[in-house]
PABAZA-407477 format. One record per residue (C-alpha): residue in one letter; z negated, y negated, x. Coordinates in steps of 0.05 Angstrom, whole numbers. Example, Ala and Ser with C-alpha at 12.3 -4.5 7.8 and 13.67 -1.06 7.14 Angstrom:
<atoms>
+------+--------+--------+--------+
! rest !      z !      y !      x !
+------+--------+--------+--------+
!    A !   -156 !     90 !    246 !
!    S !   -143 !     21 !    273 !
+------+--------+--------+--------+
</atoms>
This chain:
<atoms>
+------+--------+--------+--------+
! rest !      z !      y !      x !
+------+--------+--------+--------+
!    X !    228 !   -174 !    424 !
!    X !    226 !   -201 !    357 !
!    X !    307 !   -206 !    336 !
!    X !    317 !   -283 !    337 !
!    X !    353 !   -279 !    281 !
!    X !    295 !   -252 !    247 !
!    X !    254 !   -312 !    267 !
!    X !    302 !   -364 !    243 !
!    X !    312 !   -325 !    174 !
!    X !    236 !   -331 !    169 !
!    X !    228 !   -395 !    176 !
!    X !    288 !   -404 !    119 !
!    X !    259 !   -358 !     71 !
!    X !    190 !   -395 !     75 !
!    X !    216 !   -448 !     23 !
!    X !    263 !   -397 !     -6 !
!    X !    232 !   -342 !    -25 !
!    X !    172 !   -380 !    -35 !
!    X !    133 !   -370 !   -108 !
!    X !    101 !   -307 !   -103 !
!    X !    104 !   -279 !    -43 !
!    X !     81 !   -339 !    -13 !
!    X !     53 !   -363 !    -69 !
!    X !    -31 !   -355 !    -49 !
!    X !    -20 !   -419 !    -13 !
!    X !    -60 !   -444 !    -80 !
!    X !   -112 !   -407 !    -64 !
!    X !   -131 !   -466 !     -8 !
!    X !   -131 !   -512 !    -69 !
!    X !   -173 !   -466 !   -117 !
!    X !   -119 !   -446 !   -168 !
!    X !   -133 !   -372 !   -160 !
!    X !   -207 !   -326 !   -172 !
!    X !   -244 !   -307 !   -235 !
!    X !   -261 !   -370 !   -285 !
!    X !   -330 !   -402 !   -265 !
!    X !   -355 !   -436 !   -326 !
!    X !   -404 !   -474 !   -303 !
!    X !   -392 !   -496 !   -235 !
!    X !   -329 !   -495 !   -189 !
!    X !   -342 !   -508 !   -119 !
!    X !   -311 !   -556 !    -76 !
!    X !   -241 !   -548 !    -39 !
!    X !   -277 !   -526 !     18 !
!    X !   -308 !   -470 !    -13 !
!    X !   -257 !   -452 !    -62 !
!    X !   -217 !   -399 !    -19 !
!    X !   -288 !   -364 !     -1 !
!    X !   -262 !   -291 !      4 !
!    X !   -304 !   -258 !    -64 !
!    X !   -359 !   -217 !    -34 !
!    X !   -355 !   -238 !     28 !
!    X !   -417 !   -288 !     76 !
!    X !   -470 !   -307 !     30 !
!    X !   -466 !   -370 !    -12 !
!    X !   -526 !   -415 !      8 !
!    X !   -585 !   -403 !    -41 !
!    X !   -577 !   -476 !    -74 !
!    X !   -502 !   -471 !    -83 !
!    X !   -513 !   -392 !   -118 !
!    X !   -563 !   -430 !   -162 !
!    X !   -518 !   -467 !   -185 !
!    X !   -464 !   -424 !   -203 !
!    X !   -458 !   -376 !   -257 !
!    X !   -437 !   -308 !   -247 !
!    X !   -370 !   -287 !   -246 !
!    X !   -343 !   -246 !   -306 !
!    X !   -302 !   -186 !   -285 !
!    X !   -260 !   -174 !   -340 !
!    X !   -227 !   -241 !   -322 !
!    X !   -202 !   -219 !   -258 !
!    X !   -144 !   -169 !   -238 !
!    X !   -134 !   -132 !   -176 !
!    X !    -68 !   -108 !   -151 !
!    X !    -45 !    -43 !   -132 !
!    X !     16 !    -24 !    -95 !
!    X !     52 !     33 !    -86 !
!    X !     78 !     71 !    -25 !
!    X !    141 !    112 !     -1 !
!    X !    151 !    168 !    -52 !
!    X !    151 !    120 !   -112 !
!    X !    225 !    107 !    -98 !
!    X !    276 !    127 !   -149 !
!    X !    348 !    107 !   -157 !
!    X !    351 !     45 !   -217 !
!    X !    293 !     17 !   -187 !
!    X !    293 !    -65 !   -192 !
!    X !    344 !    -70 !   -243 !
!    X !    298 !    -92 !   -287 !
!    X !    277 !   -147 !   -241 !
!    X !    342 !   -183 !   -217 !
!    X !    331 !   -237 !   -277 !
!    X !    256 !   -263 !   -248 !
!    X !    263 !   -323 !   -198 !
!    X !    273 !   -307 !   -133 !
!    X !    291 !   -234 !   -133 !
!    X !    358 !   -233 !   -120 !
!    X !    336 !   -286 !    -53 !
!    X !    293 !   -235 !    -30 !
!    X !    344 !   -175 !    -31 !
!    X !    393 !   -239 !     -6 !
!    X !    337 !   -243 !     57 !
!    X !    325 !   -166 !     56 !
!    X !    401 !   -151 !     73 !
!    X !    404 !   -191 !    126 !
!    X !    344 !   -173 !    158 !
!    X !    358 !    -90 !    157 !
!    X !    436 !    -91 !    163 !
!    X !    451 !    -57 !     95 !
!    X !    455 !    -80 !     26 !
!    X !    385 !    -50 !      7 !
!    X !    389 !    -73 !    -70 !
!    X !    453 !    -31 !    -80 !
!    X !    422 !     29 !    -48 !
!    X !    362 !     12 !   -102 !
!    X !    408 !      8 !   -164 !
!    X !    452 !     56 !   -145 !
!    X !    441 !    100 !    -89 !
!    X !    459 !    154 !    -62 !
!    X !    391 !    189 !    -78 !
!    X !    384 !    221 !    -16 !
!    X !    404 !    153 !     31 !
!    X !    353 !    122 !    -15 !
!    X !    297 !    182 !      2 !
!    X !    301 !    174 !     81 !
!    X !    246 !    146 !    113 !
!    X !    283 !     81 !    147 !
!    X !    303 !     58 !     76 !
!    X !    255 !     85 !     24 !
!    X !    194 !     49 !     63 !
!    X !    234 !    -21 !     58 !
!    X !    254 !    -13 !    -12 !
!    X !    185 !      7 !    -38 !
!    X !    153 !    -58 !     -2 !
!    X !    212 !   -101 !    -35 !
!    X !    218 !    -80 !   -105 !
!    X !    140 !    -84 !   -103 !
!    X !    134 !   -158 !    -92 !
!    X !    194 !   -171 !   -137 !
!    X !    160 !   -138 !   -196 !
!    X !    104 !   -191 !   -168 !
!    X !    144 !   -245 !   -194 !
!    X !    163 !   -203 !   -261 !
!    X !     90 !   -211 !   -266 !
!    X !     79 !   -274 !   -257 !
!    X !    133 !   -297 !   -298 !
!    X !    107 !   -255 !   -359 !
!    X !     28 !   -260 !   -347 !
!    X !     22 !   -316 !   -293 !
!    X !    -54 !   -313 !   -302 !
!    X !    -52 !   -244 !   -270 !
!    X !    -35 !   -274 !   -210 !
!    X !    -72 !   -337 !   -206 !
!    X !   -139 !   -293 !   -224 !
!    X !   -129 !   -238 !   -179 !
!    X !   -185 !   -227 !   -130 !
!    X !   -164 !   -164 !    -93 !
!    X !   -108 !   -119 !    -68 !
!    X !   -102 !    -54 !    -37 !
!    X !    -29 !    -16 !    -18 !
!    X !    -18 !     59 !     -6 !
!    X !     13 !     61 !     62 !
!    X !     70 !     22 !     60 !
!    X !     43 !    -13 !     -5 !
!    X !     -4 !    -40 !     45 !
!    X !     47 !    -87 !     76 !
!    X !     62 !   -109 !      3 !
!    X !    -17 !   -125 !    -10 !
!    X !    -18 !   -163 !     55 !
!    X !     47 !   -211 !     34 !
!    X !     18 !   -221 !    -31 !
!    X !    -61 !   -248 !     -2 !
!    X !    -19 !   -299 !     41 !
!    X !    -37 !   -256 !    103 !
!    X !     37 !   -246 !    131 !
!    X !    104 !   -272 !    115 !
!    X !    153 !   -234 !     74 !
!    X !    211 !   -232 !    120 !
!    X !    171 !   -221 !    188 !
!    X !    133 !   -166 !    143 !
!    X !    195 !   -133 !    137 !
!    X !    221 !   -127 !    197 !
!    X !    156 !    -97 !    213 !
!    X !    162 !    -50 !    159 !
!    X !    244 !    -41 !    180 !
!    X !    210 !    -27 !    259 !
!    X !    154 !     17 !    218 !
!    X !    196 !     64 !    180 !
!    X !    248 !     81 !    243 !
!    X !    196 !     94 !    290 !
!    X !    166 !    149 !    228 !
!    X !    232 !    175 !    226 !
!    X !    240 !    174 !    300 !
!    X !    175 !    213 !    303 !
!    X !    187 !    265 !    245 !
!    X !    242 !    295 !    282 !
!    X !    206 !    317 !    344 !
!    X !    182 !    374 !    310 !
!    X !    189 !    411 !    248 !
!    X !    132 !    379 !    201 !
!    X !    112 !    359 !    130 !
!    X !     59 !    336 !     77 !
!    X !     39 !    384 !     25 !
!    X !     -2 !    366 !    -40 !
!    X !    -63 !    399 !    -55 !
!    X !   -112 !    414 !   -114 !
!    X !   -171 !    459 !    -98 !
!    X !   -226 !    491 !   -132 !
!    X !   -296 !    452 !   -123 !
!    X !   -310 !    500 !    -74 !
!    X !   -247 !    488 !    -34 !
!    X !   -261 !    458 !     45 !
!    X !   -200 !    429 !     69 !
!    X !   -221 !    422 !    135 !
!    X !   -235 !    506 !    138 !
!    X !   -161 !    507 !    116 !
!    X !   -142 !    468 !    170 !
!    X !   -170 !    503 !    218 !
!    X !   -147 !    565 !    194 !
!    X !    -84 !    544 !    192 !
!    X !    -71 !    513 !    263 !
!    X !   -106 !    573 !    291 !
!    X !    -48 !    616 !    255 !
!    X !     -7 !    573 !    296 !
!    X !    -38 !    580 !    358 !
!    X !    -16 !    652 !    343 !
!    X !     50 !    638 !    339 !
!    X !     53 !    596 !    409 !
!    X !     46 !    532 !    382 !
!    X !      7 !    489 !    424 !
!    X !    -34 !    436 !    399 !
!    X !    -16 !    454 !    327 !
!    X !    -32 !    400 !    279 !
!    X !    -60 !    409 !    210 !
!    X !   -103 !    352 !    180 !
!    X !   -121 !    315 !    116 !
!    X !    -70 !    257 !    115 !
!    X !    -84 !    224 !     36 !
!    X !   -153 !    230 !      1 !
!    X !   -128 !    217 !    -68 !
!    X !   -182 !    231 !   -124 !
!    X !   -237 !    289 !   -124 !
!    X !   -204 !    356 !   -110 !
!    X !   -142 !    325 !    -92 !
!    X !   -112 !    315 !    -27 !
!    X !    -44 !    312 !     16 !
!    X !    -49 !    360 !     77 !
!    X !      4 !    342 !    135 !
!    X !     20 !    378 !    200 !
!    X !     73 !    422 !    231 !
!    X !    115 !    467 !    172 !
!    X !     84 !    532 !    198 !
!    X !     14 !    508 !    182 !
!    X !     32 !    478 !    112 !
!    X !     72 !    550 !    108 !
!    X !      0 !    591 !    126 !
!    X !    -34 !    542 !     65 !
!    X !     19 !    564 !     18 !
!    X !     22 !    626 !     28 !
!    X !    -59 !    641 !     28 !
!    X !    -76 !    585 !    -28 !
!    X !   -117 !    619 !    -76 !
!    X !   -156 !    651 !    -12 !
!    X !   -168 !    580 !      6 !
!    X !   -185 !    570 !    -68 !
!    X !   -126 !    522 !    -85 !
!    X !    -99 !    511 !   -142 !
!    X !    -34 !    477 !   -132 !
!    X !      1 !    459 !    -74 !
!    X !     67 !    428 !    -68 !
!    X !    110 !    399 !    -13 !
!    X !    120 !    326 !     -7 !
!    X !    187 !    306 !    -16 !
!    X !    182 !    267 !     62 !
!    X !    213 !    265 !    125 !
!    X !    152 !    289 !    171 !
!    X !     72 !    292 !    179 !
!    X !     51 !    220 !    161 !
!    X !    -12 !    197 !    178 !
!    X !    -31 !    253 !    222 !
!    X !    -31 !    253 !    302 !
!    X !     50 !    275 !    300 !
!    X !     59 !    195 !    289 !
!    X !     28 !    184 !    348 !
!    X !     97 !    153 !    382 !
!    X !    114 !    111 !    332 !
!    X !     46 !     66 !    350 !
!    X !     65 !     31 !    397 !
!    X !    126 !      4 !    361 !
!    X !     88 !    -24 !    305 !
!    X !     45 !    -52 !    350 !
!    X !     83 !    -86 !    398 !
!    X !    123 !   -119 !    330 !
!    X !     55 !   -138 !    302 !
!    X !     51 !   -174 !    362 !
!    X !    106 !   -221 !    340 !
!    X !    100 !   -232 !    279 !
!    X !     51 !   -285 !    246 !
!    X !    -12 !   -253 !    221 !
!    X !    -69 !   -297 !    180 !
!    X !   -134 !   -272 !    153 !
!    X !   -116 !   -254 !     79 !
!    X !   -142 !   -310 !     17 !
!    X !   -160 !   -248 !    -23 !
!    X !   -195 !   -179 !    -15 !
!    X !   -144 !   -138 !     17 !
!    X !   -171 !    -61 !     34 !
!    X !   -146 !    -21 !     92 !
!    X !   -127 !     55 !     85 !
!    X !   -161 !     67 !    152 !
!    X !   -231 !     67 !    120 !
!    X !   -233 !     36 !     48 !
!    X !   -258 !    -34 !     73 !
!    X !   -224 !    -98 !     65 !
!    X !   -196 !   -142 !    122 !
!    X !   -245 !   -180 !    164 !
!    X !   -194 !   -228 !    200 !
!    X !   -116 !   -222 !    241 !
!    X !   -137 !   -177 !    289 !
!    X !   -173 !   -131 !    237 !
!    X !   -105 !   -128 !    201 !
!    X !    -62 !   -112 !    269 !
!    X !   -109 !    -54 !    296 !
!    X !   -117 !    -19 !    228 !
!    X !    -41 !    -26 !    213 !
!    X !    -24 !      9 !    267 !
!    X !    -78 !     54 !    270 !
!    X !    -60 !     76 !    192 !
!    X !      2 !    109 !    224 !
!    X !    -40 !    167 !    253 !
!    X !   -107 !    165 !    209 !
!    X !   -112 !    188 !    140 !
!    X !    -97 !    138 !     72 !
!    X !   -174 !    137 !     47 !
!    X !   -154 !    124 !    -28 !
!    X !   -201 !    152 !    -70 !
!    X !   -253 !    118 !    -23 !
!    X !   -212 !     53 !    -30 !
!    X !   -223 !     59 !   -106 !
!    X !   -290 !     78 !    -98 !
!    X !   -304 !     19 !    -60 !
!    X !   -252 !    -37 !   -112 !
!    X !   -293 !     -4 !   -163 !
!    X !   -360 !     -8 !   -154 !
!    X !   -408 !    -45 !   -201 !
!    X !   -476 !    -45 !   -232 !
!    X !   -486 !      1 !   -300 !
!    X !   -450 !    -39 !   -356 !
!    X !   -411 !    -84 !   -315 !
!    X !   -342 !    -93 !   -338 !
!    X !   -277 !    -83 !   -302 !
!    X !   -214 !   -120 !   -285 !
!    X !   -148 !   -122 !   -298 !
!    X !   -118 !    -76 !   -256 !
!    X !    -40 !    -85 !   -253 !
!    X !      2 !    -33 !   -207 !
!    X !     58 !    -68 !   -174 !
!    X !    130 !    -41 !   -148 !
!    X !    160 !     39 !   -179 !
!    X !    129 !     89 !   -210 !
!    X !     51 !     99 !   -241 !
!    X !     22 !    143 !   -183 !
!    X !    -26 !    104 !   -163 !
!    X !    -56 !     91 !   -227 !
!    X !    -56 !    162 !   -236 !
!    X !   -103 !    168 !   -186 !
!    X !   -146 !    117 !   -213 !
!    X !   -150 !    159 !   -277 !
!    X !   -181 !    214 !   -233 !
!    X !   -223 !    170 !   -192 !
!    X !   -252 !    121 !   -255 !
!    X !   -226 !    130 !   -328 !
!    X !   -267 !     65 !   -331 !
!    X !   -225 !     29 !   -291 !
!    X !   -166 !     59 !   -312 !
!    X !   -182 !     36 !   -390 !
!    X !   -152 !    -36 !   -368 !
!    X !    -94 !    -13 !   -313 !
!    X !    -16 !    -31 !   -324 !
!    X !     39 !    -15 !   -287 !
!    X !     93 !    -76 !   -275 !
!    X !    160 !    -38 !   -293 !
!    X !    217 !    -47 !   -243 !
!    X !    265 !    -24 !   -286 !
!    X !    290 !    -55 !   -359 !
!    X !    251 !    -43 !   -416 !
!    X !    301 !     -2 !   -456 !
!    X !    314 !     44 !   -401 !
+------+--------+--------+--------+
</atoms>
């Protein structure tokens, strides 16, 4: 059951931790979305989710087309972005030091001294890395919207690697921060629960054009097989940009990859600095945690585009959001086809802002790989101060 004292914190932190996090109430009053010249529709229409049903035939007439170099979309970032010194360059921005304020109390520990100052590996466990990448990610929100508030108020989409998806979902007004938390707190310690069953990892991969990671697989779980492993797993867990993937499963198949990588024509591979098999079938016990928390927490269709990992599409409505969430836990992050489908425009259409939002530039690594178009107008927020 959802800790009481969870419930009464959230219903505190609704006016106190209020301007960004919660801040796509203005959406309902049509403060946020790409300029429209020439006509802006009625408060009734103004929170119509971009892209979404059809616009009646007079009411298209009479708008003009949207320019997409006036938007932004939002990415954020997932566990593995952490680093010790992350958020102090965020502690001055309204608000920030409220949310750590809410964050403590809600996980038991003081997670912004474990941000600033560590230890490294405390900070690198699952149960606090997954928190602290989902706060310092909505704190560098209001970083942003102090120094480019028009970032925010035109933003018409977000997407979140794992974790970061929790982040997106605050952000479009579709959860709460503090009950999104505790589902993220309930999240990372059933992972960790999970990762310990059996010995198991993620391993990063770059293959020839030939490469087929699914052969690998296969290959590799049959080595186990050999070794009296039953029911080995070895699966695609990330799809990050062509030729690049993250392959997760128990440590003797990532073991067989290594060893045999330039048989398998890869070109790098390198373990994942993480806890266990994420986003692969050895999560299966940590579902029904998330779920039954999801349960109890207070989910609302998001104001913006947000896109789900599960499959690269954006969220239809609550119970969209809940399934998926949970079902992210054992299916793979579909990022590059996430991208693909953010991306996506006519021949000389422009792009929009995109801004990546919480610790390190990974993600818009990836969006260098997937669309140097794209990437021509991406930012990262930084978390830390400037003259570090």
């Amino acid at each position: 059951m959802l800790a009481s004292g969870v419930v009464s914190m959230t219903a505190g932190s609704r006016g106190k931790v209020r301007s960004l996090v919660s801040l796509t109430r203005r959406l309902s009053a049509g403060q946020r979305g790409c300029p429209d010249t020439t006509h802006r529709p009625p408060p009734e229409t103004s929170a119509r989710l971009p892209d979404s049903e059809p616009a009646p035939a007079e009411e298209r007439g009479r708008r003009a087309r949207k320019d997409p170099s006036g938007c932004s979309v939002f990415l954020f970032p997932g566990q593995g972005s952490q680093f010790v010194g992350m958020a102090r360059g965020l502690l001055k921005y309204p608000n920030v030091k409220d949310m750590f304020t809410v964050a403590q109390k809600i996980l038991g520990y003081d997670l912004l001294s474990l941000c600033l100052e560590g230890p490294e590996e405390e900070l690198m466990k699952t149960v606090h890395c997954q928190p602290a990448v989902f706060v310092t990610s909505l704190a560098a929100v209001e970083r942003l919207n102090r120094e480019n508030p028009k970032a925010i108020e035109t933003c018409v989409a977000a997407a979140g690697f794992s974790v970061g998806e929790f982040a997106a979902l605050v952000f479009s007004g579709a959860m709460n921060f503090a009950e999104a938390l505790y589902a993220v707190k309930v999240r990372a310690e059933a992972m960790q629960r999970a990762s310990e069953l059996v010995p198991s990892g993620m391993l990063s991969v770059i293959g020839r054009r030939q490469a087929q990671y699914k052969y690998a697989c296969l290959q590799a779980k049959e080595h186990c097989k050999s070794l009296g492993i039953e029911e080995p797993v070895c699966s695609v867990a990330n799809y990050l940009f062509p030729d690049g993937r993250v392959i997760a499963g128990h440590q003797q198949a990532l073991d067989f990859l290594r060893r045999n990588s330039r048989r398998l024509e890869f070109t790098r591979t390198k373990p994942v600095p993480v806890s266990g098999a994420f986003h692969t079938e050895l999560m299966a016990s940590a579902t029904e945690p998330l779920r039954e928390v999801l349960r109890q927490v207070e989910v609302r269709r998001p104001e913006i585009n947000v896109y789900s990992n599960v499959d690269g599409k954006r969220y239809m409505n609550e119970s969209h959001v809940r399934r998926h969430l949970v079902k992210q836990l054992v299916a793979p992050v579909k990022w590059e086809q996430t991208l693909h489908e953010i991306y996506e425009r006519t021949q000389g259409e422009r792009f929009p802002h995109t801004y990546e939002v919480g610790p390190g530039k990974q993600l818009g690594a990836t969006l260098q790989k997937c669309n140097m178009k794209a990437f021509k107008t991406y930012t990262d927020v930084q978390v830390t101060a400037y003259e570090d």
